[in-house]
C-alpha positions as CSV (number, residue, x, y, z in Angstrom):
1,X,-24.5,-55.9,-140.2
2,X,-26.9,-56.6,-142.9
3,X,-25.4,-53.9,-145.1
4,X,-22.1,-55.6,-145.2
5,X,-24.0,-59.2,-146.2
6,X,-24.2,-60.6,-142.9
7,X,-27.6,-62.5,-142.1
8,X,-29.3,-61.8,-139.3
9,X,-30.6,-65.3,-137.5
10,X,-33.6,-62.5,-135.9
11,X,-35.0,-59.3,-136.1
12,X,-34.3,-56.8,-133.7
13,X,-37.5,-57.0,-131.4
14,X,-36.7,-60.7,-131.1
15,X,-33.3,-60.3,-130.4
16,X,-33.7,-57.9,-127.4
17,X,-35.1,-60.0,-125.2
18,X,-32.4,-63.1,-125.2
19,X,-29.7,-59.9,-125.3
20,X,-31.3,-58.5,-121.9
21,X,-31.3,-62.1,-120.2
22,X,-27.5,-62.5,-121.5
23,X,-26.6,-59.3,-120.3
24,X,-27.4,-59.9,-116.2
25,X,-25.2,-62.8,-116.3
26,X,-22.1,-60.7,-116.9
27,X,-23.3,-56.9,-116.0
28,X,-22.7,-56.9,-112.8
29,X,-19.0,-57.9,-112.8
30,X,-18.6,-55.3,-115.8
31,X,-19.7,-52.8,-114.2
32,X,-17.3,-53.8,-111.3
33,X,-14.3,-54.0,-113.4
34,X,-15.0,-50.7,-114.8
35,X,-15.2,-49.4,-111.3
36,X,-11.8,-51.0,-110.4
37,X,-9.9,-50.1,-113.4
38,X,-11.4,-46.7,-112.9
39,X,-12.6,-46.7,-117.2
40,X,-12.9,-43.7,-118.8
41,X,-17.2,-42.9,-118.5
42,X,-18.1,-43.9,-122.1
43,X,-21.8,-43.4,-123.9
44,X,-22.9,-46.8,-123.5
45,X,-21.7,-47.7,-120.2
46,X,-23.1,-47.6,-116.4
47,X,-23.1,-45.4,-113.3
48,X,-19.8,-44.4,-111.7
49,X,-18.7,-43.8,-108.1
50,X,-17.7,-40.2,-109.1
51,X,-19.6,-37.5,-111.3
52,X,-18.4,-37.3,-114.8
53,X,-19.6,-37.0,-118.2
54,X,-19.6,-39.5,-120.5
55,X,-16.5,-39.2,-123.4
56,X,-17.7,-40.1,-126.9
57,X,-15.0,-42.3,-129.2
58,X,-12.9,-40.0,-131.8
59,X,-13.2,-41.9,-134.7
60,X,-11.0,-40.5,-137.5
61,X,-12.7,-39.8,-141.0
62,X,-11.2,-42.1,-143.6
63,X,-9.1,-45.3,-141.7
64,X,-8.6,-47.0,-145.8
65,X,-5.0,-47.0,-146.8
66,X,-3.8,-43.9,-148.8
67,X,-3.2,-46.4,-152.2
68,X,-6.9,-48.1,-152.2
């Protein structure tokens, strides 16, 4: 974020904490969603009720416009 000219209000180490007490307010029922919608297992998300390996995005190379 800061290398495209966004401030940062903290740094990370005193970020993390307020982002880990955030994140059991809402975890739970993300998790649960997940588990109804049956979500494809991605990197960064949770356990699943049936063993899979996690499926990283495909992120194509160059996304600009072909006349930039």
């Amino acid at each position: 974020m800061t290398a495209a000219g966004m401030g940062l209000e903290r740094t990370v180490a005193e970020a993390w904490p307020h982002f880990r007490g955030w994140r059991v307010n809402y975890e739970s029922i993300a998790y649960e969603l997940a588990r109804r919608a049956d979500a494809v297992p991605a990197l960064w998300t949770g356990p699943r009720d049936f063993p899979a390996t996690p499926i990283p995005p495909r992120r194509p190379a160059d996304r600009r416009p072909a006349n930039l």
